[in-house]
N, C-alpha and C positions, 0 to 999 in steps of 0.2 A: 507461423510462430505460435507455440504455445506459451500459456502461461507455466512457469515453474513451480513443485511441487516442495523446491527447498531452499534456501538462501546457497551462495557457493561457499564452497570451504574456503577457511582462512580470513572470514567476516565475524567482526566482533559490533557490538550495539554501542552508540556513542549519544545519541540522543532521543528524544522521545516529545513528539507534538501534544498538544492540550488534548484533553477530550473534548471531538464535536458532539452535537445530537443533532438529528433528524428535522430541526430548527432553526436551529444555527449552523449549519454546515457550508462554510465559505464557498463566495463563486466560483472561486477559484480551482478548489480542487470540483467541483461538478462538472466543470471545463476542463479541456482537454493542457495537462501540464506534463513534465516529466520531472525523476533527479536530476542532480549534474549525474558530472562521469565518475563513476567508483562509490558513488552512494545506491544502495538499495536499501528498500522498506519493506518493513512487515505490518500490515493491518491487519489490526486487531477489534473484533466488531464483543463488545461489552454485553448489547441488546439490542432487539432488531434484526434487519436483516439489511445488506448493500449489496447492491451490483457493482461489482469493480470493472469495468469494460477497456482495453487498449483501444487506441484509435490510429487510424490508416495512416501508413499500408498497414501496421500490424491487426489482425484476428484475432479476438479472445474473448471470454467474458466466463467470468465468476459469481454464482452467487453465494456472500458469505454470511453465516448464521451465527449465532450467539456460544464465543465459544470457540470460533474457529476464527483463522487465519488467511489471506492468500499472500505473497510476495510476490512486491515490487521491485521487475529488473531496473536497473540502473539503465539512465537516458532511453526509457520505455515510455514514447506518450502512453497517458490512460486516464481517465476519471473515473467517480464515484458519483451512487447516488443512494440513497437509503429508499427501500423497497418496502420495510416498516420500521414505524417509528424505532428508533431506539438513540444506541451513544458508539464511539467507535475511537481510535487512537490510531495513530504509526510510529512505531518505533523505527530507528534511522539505524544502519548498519554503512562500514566501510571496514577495509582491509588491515590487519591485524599487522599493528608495528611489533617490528622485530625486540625480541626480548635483548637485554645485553647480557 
C-alpha cells in the first residue's frame, strides 16, 4: 500500500485540529493511531519538517516539508514525528452530504 497523492472525490473539510510544534506534539499521534471509518486527514506541516510513517502490515513513509501536505487514509494506522523543529495541523475530511 502506498500512501495517496489526493483525498478521494466527493470529500469536503469539516474540521481542523490545533496547531502542534515539534514540543508539544501529543503521544499519541507519535504512536501508532488511525481515523474512524469515512474520516481522512490532511497534514499540513506550517514549519519544519515530519515524517508521517504507516504502520504494519501497511508500508509507507513520507517526509513532509514546510508548505506541503501528505493525506491520511481513513482507518490507515500511521504516526508522526517532527524531523525539525517546527509547527503542523490536520485538517479532517469526510463525505460530502447530499445537496437538496
Amino acid at each position: 500500500m502506498s500512501i495517496p497523492d489526493h483525498l478521494p472525490p466527493g470529500v469536503e473539510a469539516y474540521a481542523r485540529s490545533p496547531e502542534f510544534s515539534s514540543d508539544k506534539l501529543p503521544a499519541k499521534l507519535q504512536a501508532g493511531h488511525a481515523t474512524k471509518a469515512g474520516t481522512w486527514g490532511l497534514l499540513h506541516v506550517l514549519e519544519g519538517a515530519v515524517l508521517y510513517s504507516l504502520e504494519p502490515p501497511h508500508v509507507g513513509e513520507r517526509l513532509v516539508r514546510v508548505g506541503e501536505t501528505v493525506v491520511i487514509e481513513s482507518e490507515v494506522a500511521h504516526h508522526v514525528k517532527f524531523v525539525e523543529p517546527g509547527r503542523m495541523f490536520v485538517e479532517f475530511y469526510r463525505a460530502s452530504k447530499p445537496k437538496p
